[in-house]
C-alpha positions in Angstrom: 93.8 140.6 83.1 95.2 137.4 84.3 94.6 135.5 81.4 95.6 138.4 79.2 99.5 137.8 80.7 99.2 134.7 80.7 98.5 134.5 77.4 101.4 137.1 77.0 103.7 135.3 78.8 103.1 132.1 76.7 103.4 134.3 73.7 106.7 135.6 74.8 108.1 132.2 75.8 107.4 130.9 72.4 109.1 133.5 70.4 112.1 134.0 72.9 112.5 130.5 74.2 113.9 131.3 77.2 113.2 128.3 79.0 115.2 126.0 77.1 117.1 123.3 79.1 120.5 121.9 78.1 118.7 118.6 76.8 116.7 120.6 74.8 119.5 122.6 73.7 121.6 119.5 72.7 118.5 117.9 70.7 118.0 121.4 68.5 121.8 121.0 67.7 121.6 117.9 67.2 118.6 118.1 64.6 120.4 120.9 62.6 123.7 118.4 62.6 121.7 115.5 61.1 119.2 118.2 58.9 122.9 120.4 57.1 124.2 116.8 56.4 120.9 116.8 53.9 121.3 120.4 53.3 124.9 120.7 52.3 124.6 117.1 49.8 121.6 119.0 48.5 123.8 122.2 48.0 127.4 120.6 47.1 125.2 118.6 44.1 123.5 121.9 43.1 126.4 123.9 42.9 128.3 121.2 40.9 125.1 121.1 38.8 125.3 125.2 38.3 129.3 124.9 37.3 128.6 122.0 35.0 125.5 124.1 33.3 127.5 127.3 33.3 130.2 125.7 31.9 128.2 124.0 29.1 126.4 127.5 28.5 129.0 129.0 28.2 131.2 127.0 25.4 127.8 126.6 23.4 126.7 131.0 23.8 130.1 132.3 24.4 128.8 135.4 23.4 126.3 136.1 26.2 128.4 135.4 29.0 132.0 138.1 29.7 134.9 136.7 31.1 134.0 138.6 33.8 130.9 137.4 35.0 132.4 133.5 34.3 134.9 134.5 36.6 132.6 135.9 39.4 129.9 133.2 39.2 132.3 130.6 38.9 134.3 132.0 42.4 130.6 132.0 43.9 129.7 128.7 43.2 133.2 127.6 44.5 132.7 129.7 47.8 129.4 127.9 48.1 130.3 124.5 47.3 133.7 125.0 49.9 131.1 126.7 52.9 128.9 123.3 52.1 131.6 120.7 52.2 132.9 122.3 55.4 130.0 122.4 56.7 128.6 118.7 55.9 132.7 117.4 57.2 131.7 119.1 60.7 128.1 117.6 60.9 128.9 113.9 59.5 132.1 114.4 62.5 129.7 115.5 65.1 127.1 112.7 64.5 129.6 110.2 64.7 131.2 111.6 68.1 134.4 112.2 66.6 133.4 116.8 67.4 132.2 117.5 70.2 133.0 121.1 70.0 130.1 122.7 69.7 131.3 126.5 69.1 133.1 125.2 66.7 130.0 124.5 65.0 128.1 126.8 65.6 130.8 129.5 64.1 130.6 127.3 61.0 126.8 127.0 60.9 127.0 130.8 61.0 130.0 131.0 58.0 127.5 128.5 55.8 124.3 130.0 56.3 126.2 133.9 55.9 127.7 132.1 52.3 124.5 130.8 51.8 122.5 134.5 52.2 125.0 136.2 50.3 125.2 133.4 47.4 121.5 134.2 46.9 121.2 137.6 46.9 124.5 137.8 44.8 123.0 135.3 42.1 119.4 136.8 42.5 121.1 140.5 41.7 123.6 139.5 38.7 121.2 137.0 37.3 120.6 137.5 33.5 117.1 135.8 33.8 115.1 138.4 35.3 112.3 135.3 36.5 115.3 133.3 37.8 116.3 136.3 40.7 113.4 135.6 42.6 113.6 131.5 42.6 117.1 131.8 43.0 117.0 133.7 46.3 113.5 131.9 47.5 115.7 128.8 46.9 118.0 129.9 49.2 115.8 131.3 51.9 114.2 128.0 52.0 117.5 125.9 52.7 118.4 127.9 54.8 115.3 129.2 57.6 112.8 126.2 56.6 115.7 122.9 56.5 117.3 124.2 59.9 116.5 125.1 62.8 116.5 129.0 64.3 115.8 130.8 67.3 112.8 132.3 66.8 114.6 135.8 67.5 117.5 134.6 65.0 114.5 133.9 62.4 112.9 137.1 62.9 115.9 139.2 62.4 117.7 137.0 59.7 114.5 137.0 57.5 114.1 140.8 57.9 117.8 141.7 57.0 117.9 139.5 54.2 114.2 140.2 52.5 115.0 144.0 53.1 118.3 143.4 51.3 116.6 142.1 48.4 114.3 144.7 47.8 117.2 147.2 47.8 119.0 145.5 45.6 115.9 144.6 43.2 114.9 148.3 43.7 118.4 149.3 42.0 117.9 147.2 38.7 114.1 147.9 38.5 111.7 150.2 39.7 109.8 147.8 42.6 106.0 148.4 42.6 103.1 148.1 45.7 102.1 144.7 44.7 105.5 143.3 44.5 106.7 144.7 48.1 103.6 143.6 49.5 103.9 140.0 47.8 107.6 140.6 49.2 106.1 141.4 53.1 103.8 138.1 52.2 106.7 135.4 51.6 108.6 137.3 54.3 105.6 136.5 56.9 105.1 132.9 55.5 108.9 131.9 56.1 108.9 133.4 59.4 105.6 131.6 60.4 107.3 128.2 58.7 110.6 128.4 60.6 108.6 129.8 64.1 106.4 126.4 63.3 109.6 124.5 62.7 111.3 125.8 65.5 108.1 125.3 67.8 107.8 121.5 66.7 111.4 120.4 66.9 111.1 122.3 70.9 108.4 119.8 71.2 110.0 117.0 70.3 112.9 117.7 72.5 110.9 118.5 75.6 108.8 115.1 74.9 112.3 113.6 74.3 113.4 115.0 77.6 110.1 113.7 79.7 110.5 110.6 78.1 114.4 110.2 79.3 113.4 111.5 82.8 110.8 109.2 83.2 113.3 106.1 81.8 116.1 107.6 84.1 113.7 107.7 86.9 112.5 104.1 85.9 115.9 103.0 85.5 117.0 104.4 89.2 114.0 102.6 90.9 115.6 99.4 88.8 118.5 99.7 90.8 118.3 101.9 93.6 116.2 101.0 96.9 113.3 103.9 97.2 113.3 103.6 100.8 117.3 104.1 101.9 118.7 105.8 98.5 121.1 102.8 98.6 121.8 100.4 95.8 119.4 97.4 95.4 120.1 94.0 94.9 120.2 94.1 91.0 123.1 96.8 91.1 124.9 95.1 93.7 125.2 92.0 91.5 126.3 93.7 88.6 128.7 96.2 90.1 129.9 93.3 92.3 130.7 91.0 89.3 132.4 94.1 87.0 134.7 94.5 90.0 135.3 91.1 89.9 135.9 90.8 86.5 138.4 94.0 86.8 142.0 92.2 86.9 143.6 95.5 89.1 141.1 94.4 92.1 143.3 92.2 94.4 140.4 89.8 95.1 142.0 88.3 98.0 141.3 90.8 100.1 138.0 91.3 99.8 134.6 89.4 101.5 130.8 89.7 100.7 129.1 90.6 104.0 125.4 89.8 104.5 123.9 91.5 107.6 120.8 91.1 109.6 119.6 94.2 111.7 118.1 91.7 114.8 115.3 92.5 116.4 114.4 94.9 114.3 110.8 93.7 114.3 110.6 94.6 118.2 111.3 98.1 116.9 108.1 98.4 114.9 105.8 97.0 117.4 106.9 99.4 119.7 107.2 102.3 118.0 105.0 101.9 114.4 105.7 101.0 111.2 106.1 104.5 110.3 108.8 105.3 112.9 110.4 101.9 111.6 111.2 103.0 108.0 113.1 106.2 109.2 114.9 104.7 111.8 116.0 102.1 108.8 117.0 105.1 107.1 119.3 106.3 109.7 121.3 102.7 110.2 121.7 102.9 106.0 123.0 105.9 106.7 125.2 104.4 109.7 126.5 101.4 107.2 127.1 103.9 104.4 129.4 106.0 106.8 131.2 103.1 108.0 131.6 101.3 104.9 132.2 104.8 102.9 134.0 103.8 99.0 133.0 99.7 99.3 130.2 98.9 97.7 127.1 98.5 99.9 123.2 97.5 99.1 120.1 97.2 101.0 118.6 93.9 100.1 115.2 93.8 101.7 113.6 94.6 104.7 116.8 95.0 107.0 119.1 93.0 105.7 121.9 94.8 103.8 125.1 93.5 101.7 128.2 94.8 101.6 131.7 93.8 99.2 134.6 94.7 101.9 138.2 94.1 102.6 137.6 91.3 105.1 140.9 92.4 107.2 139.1 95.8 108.4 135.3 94.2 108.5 135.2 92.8 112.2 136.0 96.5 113.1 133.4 98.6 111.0 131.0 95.7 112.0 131.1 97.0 115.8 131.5 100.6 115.1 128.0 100.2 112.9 126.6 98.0 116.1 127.6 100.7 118.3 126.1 103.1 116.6 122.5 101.7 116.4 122.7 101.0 119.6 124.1 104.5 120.2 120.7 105.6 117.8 118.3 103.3 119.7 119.0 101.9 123.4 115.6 100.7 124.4 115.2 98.1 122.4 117.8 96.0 122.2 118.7 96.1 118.9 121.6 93.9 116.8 124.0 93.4 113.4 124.2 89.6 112.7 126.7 89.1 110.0 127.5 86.3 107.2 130.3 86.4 105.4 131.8 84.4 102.3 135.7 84.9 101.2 135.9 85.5 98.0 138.6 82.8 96.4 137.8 82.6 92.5 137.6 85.8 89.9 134.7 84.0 88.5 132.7 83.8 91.9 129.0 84.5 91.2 128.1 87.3 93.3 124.6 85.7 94.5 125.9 82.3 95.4 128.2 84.4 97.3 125.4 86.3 99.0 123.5 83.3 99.4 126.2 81.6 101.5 127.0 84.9 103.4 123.7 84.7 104.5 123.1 80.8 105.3 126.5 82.0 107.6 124.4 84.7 108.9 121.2 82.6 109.6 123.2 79.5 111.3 123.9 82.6 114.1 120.4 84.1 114.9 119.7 84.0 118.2 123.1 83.2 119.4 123.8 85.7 121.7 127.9 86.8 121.9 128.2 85.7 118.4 127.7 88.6 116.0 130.1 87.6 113.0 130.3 84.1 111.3 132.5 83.2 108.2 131.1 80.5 105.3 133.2 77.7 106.4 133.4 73.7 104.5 130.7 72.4 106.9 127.7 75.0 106.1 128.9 74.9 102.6 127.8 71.1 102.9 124.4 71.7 104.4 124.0 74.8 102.1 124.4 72.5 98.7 122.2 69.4 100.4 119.6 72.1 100.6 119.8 73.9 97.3 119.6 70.1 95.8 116.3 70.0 98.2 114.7 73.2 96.5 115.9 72.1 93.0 115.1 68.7 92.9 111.8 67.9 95.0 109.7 68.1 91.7 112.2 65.3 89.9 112.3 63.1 93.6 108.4 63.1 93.3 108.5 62.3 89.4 110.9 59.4 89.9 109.7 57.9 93.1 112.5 59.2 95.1 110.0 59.9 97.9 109.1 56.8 99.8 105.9 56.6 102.1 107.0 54.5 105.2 104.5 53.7 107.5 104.9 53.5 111.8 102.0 51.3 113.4 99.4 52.3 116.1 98.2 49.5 119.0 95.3 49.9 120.9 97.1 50.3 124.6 94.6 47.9 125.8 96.0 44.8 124.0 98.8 46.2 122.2 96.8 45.4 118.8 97.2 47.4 115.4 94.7 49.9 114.8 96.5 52.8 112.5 99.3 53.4 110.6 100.8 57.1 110.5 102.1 57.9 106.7 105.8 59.1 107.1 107.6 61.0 103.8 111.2 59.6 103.5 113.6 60.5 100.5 116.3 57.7 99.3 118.1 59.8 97.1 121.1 58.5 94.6 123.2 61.1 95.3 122.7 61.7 99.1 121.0 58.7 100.0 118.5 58.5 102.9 117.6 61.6 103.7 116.5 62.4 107.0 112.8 63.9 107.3 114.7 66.6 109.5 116.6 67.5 106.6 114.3 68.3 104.0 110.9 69.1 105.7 112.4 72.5 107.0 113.6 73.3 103.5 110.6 72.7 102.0 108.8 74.7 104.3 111.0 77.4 104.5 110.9 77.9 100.9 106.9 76.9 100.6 107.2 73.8 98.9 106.0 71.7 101.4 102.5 70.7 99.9 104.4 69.5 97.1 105.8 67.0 99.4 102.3 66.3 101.4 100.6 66.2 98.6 102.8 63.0 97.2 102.4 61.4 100.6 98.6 61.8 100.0 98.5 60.7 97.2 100.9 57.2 97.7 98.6 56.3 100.7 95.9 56.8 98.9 96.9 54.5 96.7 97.9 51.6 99.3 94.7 51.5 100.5 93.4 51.0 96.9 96.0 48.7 96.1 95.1 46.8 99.4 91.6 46.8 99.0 91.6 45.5 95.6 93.9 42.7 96.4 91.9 41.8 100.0 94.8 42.4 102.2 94.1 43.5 105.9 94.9 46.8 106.0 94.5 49.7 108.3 93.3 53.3 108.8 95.9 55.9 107.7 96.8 59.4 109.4 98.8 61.9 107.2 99.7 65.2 108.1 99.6 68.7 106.8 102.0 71.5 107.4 100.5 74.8 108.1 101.7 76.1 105.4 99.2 73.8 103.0 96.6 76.0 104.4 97.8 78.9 102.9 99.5 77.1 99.7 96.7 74.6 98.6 93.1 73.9 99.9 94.1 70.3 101.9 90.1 69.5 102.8 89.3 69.7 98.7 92.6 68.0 98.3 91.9 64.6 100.4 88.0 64.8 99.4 89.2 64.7 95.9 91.6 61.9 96.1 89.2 59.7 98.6 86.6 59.8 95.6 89.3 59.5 92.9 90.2 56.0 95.0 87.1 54.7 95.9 87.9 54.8 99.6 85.7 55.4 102.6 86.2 58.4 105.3 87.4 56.4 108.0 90.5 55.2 106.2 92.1 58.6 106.0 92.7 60.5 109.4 93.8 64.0 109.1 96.8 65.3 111.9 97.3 69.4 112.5 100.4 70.1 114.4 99.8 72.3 117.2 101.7 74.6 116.1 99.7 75.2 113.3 96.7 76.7 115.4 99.2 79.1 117.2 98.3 81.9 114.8 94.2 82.8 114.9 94.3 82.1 111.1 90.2 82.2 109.7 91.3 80.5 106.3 92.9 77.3 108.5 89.4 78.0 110.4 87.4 77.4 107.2 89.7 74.0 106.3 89.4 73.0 109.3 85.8 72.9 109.3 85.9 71.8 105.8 87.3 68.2 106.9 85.3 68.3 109.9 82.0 68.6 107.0 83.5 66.2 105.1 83.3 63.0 107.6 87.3 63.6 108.1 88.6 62.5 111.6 90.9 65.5 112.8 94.1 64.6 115.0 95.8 67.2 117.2 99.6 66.4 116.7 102.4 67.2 119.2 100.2 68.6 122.2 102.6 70.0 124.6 104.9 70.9 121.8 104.1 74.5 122.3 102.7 77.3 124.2 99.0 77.5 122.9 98.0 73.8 123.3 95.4 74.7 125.9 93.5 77.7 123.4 93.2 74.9 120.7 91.3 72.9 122.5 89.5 75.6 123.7 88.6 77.1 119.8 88.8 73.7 117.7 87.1 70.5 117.8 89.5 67.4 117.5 88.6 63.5 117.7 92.0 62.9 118.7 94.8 64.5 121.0 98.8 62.8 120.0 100.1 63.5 123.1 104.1 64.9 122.4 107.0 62.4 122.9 108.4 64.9 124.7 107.1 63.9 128.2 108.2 60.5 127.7 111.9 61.4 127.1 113.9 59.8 130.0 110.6 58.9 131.3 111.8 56.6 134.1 114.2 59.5 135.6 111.5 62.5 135.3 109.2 61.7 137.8 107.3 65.1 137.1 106.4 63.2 133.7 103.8 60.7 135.2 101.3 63.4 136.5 101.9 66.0 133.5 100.7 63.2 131.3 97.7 61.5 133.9 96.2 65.6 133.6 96.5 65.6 129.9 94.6 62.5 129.3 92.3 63.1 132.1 91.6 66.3 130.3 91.3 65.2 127.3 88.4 62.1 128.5 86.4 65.2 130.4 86.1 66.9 126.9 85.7 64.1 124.7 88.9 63.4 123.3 91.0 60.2 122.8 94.3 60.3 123.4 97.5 58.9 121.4 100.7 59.0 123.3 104.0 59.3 120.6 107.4 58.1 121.5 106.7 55.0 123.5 109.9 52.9 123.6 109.6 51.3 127.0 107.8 48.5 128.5 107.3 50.7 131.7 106.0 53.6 129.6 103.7 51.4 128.0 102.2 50.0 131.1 102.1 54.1 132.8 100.0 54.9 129.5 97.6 51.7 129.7 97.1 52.0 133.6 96.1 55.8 133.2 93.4 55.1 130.3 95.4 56.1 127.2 93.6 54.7 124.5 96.3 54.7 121.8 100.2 54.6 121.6 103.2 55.2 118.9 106.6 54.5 119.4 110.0 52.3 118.6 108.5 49.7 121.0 106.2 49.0 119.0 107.9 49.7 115.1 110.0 52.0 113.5 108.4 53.7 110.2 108.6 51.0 107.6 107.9 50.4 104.2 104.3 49.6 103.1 105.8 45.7 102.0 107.7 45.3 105.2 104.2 46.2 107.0 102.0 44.1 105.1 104.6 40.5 105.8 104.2 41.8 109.4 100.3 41.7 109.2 100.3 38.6 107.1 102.6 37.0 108.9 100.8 37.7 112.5 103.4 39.9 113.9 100.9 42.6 114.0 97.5 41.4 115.2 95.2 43.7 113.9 92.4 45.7 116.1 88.6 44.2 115.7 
């Protein structure tokens, strides 16, 4: 029984199409618009055609023809040809967008298609050729339920009237027999099953149609709507932001691009779950969407959001939103750091402007009192220094922008050199010198620092070559890796590759790994570490003391060498807490096997501290700044550095 209705039902909604949405709807109108434009040209020619013919059979058989039936005919075929040109005006209007009424055309659909019916049976009853009544109505029928488009019910009831009315009228000039009203019943049936099929595939079409524009609306939301808050992504932001740039009515003056930082917000999950997290971002998108209600608002990622405002009334939504959230969540204390950029050109790019709203937010993390921050002249300096960074590292390297200095190791014992440490420096023709502190965080913030290590590899690979083949004294080199060549490149492959590639033995190449590297209990660092360690690599700790973890790394990893932080030796002669600090950590590091470098040694007294307590190695301005690979070679050749046995 259940499939029985459903099968019933199915049957029903096919014949009275009840379900029909407005898309749907529109696309059937639509297709009868574009299918009368065919139609009616088809018709208009035709009936042209038949005036012309009836004309010229007339003047050549005046006899067969009355006045009267000219007359009639010739008022039909007008009727007809009038109904079609209406009719094609509306659709060609409609198609074109110039109509949109649509009662309109339905009312004349209905005029042309009642012309149309009564044309045909007219002609098919006062026809002289008795063969030509049936093709002339069949002709008819066929424009008019097989060309367009019905409702099934329409089709049903249309076809009926008008088959029903031929017969009578037939029946009237001839006697109608069985066969012929069963052959009648027959082309009834096969028109209706025609314009139920036609009817059945153009629904299809326009419910396929209709899936297919869901889906690309849906597709084109997610393009520029953020799944998680409902609020405009990043892509809209920039294009609505620019069109109401671009709009000469908007007083741009007034108006700021606001980047904001939920802080803290990480402290949030960790306490209460990722899953807890997202809703609770929800709710401050709903917070900033309240406060900034009618200016144009985005969520960027994570939670940072971006906001186009009037600048004049931003300092006080800014703490109404802060009070909220902290209204919303009070446990963890929970922030809004803000960026903003003034907007002073029409033609102001809406992500550079977002870009330096949030370099002005960044420059005030973790500066407690200080919430809001404007994009002032001296962050716009730094903020183009470090875009040239980013864009131009690859052409630095290319053109030997990037220099490899080197800074000399002594033995403490007799102050002799035994190392060099390879130092990246970039002489720049627009900038100049760059500072190492300028660049290296760039790089590394935007993961392009193996680029830069890689270089430095490579040049001091090189040196020692170039040394080697020319049979100047030379030293071991150490180079460093950033943590972030762990997870970029594979450094141990990297260095094994080039000391083959160079012809160069183990022991000129030390490797250093900043503490602060090991601080996260990363297996793939694990793996590269042991890597070098396999490949006869001699592995440096860099900047012990530097952090908080310095003791668990020399618990978990095996180094050869601990380079004790310069740190303790700052104002060494004042701190008097630096002298046994220092005495533990090289103590420590003789009990586990370790020799120790100390960095930063400027001082004749520090020097002597670091030699008395067994320190086998020392760095620092006392003994050589980083240098060029030249001005390091006269020094050697010369006898200014006497080099370690």
């Amino acid at each position: 029984m259940d499939n029985e209705g459903s099968l019933f039902s199915k049957i029903k909604n096919f014949i009275t199409s009840r379900k029909r949405s407005d898309f749907v709807s529109e696309y059937l109108f639509t297709a009868n618009a574009r299918s009368s434009v065919y139609v009616c040209v088809i018709v208009a020619a035709l009936e042209l055609f038949m005036i012309g013919m009836m004309l010229c059979g007339v003047i050549q058989n005046s006899e067969s023809y009355s006045q009267k039936w000219l007359f009639a005919h010739l008022i039909a075929y007008i009727a007809l040809l009038a109904s079609s040109i209406v009719m094609l005006a509306y659709s060609v209007l409609y198609l074109k967008g110039k109509i949109k009424n649509k009662a309109a055309g339905r009312a004349i659909k209905a005029f042309f298609s009642v012309a149309m019916v009564l044309f045909g049976l007219y002609i098919s009853y006062t026809s002289k050729d008795r063969g030509g009544q049936v093709f002339a109505f069949i002709t008819i029928v066929i424009f008019l339920n097989c060309l367009l488009v019905w409702h099934p019910l329409v089709s049903f009831f249309s076809l009926t009237t008008v088959f029903l009315t031929y017969i009578y009228l037939q029946s009237k000039l001839i006697p109608i027999s069985l066969s012929i009203k069963i052959n009648a019943f027959t082309t009834w049936l096969a028109f209706f099953a025609a314009a139920l099929t036609s009817h059945h595939q153009k629904r299809i079409e326009a419910q396929k149609d209709e899936r297919l524009n869901k889906l690309n609306a849906r597709l084109e939301k997610q393009s520029l709507y953020d799944s998680l808050t409902g609020l405009p992504n990043r892509r809209f932001f920039y294009n609505a932001a620019a069109d109401f740039l671009a709009d000469q009515k908007n007083n741009i003056d007034d108006y700021c691009f606001a980047f904001m930082d939920v802080e803290n917000f990480k402290n949030y999950n960790e306490k209460y779950g990722f899953v807890a997290g997202t809703e609770f971002l929800k709710s401050i998108a709903k917070i900033l969407t309240d406060a900034f209600d009618g200016e144009l608002l985005a969520r960027f990622s994570d939670d940072h959001f971006v906001v186009l405002a009037k600048h004049y009334s931003l300092a006080r939504k800014i703490k109404k939103v802060q009070k909220e959230i902290r209204k919303a969540e009070d446990t963890v204390q929970l922030g809004l750091k803000v960026g903003t950029h003034r907007i002073k050109e029409r033609n102001c790019a809406p992500n550079l402007a977002c870009d330096h709203a949030r370099y002005a937010c960044e420059s005030i993390k973790k500066h407690y009192g200080k919430d809001l921050v404007e994009y002032d002249s001296k962050m716009d300096k730094v903020f183009n220094q470090k875009q040239y960074i980013i864009n131009n590292i690859d052409q630095a390297i290319e053109n030997g922008f990037i220099k490899v200095f080197y800074q000399p190791v002594v033995l403490a014992k007799n102050g002799k050199l035994c190392g060099v440490e390879a130092l990246a420096r970039w002489e720049d023709p627009q900038f100049g010198m760059l500072s190492p502190a300028a660049f290296v965080p760039v790089l590394e913030e935007y993961h392009l620092i193996h680029k830069l290590d890689l270089s430095v590899m490579e040049t001091a690979c090189n040196d020692i070559k170039s040394c080697i083949e020319k049979k100047i004294p030379f030293v071991p080199v150490s180079i460093n890796f950033s943590r972030l060549d762990f997870e970029l490149i594979n450094p141990a492959e990297e260095l094994d590759s080039r000391i083959k590639k160079y012809g160069l033995s183990k022991s000129d190449i030390h490797v250093e790994i900043t503490e602060s590297a090991l601080s996260t209990n990363d297996e793939k660092l694990k793996l590269s570490l042991e890597a070098f360690r396999k490949n006869g690599n001699s592995l440096w700790l860099d900047d012990f003391g530097s952090g908080y973890s310095g003791l668990n790394a020399l618990k978990d990893y095996s180094f050869d060498l601990m380079k004790i932080d310069m740190a303790f030796l700052s104002q060494f002669s004042q701190n008097k807490k630096a002298e046994p600090i220092i005495t533990s950590i090289v103590s420590l590091a003789q009990k586990i096997g370790m020799q120790t470098l100390s960095e930063g040694v400027e001082t004749q007294e520090a020097y002597d501290f670091l030699k008395s307590i067994g320190c086998q190695r020392l760095q620092g301005y006392l003994f050589g700044r980083p240098m060029p690979k030249a001005e390091l070679l006269q020094k050697i050749q010369s006898g200014f550095y006497k080099l370690a046995g």
